[in-house]
C-alpha positions as CSV (number, residue, x, y, z in Angstrom):
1,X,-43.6,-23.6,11.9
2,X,-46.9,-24.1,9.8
3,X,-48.2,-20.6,10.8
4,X,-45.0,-19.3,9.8
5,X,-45.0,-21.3,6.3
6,X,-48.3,-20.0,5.9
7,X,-47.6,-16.2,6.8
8,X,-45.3,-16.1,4.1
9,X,-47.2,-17.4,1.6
10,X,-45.4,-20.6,1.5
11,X,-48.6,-23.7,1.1
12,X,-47.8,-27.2,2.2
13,X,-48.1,-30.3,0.7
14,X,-49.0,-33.9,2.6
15,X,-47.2,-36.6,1.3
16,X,-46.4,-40.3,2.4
17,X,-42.6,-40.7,3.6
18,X,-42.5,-44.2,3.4
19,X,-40.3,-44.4,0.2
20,X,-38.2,-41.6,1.3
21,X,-37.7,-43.7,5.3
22,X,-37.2,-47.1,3.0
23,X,-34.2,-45.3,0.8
24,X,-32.5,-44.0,3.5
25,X,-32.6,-47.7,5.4
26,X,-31.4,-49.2,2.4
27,X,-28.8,-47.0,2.0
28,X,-27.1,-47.2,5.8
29,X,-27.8,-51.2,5.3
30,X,-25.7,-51.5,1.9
31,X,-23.4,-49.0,3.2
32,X,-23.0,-50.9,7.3
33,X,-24.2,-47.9,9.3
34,X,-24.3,-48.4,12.8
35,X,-23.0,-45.5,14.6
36,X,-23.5,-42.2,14.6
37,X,-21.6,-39.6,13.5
38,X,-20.7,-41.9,9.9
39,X,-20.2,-40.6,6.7
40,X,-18.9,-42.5,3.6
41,X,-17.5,-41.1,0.5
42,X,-17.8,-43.2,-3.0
43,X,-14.8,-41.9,-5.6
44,X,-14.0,-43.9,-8.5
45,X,-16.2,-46.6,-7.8
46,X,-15.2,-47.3,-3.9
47,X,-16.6,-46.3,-0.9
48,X,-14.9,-45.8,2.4
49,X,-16.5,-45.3,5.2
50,X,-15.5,-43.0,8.1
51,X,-16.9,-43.2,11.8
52,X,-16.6,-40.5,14.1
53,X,-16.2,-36.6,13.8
54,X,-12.5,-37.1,13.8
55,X,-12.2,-39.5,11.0
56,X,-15.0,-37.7,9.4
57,X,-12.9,-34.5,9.4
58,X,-9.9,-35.6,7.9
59,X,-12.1,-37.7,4.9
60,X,-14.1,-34.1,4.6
61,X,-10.0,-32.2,4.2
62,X,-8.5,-34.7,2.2
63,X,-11.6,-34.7,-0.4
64,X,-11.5,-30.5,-0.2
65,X,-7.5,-30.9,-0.7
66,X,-8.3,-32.8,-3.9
67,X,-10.6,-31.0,-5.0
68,X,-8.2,-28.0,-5.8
């Protein structure tokens, strides 16, 4: 992938992940992630969380429903 980068002009940039690995932790601690596939949606203030692709599916069509 590098080479590729690098054919196309594209230059990379080493950088420390550490505060980007210690967000995301903190985020699926605060938010009691422990399975995979899990999304949670925050709207006015609350979050609910939603575990597996079937609950995650119908969270994903109720928010596009209200979003029209």
């Amino acid at each position: 992938m590098e080479a590729a980068l690098k054919e196309k002009g594209i230059k990379l940039k080493p950088f420390d992940p550490k505060q980007v690995f210690t967000a995301l932790t903190n985020h699926l601690k605060e938010d009691q992630i422990d399975a995979t596939p899990s999304c949670v949606v925050e709207k006015d203030g609350k979050k609910n969380k939603y575990v597996g692709a079937g609950d995650i599916i119908s969270a994903l069509n109720q928010l596009k429903g209200a979003a029209k």
